[in-house]
Steps between C-alpha positions, in 0.01 A plus 500: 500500500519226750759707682316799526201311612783333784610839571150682570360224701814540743491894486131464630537210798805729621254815456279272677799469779456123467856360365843670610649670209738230437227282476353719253828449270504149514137489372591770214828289397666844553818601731412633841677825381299512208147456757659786701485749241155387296343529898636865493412589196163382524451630831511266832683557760691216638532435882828263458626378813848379580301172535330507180852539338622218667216258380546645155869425487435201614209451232775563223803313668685792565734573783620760688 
């Protein structure tokens, strides 16, 4: 339950365009794969930039 309640309080402060969407995966404790798809499925539209990738990537320690 305290997942769920992690999850829908990031779905909403992304709906709310607020956090990026990585952001919004680290707050859920989910992959940023995983917040890719449950964004699409429930609906918002991302506006990713090249730059927003690169802070995510960075965010998780991964590298190009």
């Amino acid at each position: 339950m305290k997942e769920f309640v992690k999850l829908m309080g990031a779905i909403e402060l992304l709906r709310r365009e607020e956090i990026s969407i990585g952001k919004a995966a680290e707050i859920a404790g989910i992959t940023l794969y995983e917040m890719i798809k449950i964004a699409d499925d429930v609906g918002i539209l991302l506006a990713y930039s090249e730059k927003d990738l690169e802070k995510d990537l960075e965010r998780f320690n991964w590298q190009r």
